[in-house]
N, C-alpha and C positions, 0 to 999 in steps of 0.2 A: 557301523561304528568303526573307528579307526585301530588300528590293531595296538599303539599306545595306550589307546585307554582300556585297552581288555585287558593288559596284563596287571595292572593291581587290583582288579577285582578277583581274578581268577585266583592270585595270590593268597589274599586276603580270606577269599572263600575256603580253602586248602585248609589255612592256617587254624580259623573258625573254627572247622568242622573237626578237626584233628585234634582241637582242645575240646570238644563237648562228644568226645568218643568214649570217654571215662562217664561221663554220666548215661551214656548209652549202655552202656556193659553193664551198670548197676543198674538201670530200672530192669535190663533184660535178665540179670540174677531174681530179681524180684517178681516178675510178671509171668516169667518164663518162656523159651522158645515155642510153642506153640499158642500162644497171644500174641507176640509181638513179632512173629516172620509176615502174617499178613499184615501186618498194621506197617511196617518196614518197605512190602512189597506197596503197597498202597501208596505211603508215601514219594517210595521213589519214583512210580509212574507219575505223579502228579508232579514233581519235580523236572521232568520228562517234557510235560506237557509246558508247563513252566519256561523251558526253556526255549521251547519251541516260537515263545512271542516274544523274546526280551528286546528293548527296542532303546534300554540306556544300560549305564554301566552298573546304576543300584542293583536293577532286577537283574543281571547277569551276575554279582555279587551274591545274591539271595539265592540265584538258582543253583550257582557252582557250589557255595556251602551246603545246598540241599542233596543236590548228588552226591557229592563224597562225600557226606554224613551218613545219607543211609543207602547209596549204591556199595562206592566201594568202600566205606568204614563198617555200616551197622551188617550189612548182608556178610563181609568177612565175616565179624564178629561171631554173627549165630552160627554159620558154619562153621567154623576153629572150635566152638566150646559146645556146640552140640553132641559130638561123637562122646568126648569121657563121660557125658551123664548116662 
């Protein structure tokens, strides 16, 4: 792919994920850290994998929301609010 068209997926994927971090934090209040760190871990490898075959800009959009949703937004998350419990 041409490096123009990576930048507003990668954007866009950022942007996604960083709005649906708030609903992360509540289901993960609700479910608890030890449900949801493997379910987290899980996704992100698949996300991983994911990205490994993207071959247009949607599935690079999909995979960048995917990673920084539950790489570096959900996996922060558990770690930051695990220690005060």
């Amino acid at each position: 792919m041409e490096q123009i068209l990576c930048v507003e997926p990668v954007f866009r994927g950022t942007l996604f994920a960083g709005l649906m971090l708030f609903s992360v934090g509540r289901v993960l209040d609700r479910r608890g850290h030890r449900v949801m760190m493997p379910l987290i871990a899980l996704g992100f490898s698949m996300a991983c994998l994911w990205m490994s075959v993207v071959l247009n800009p949607i599935m690079l959009l999909f995979g960048f929301f995917c990673i920084r949703l539950l790489g570096q937004g959900s996996m922060t998350l558990v770690g930051t609010t695990l220690p005060p419990q």
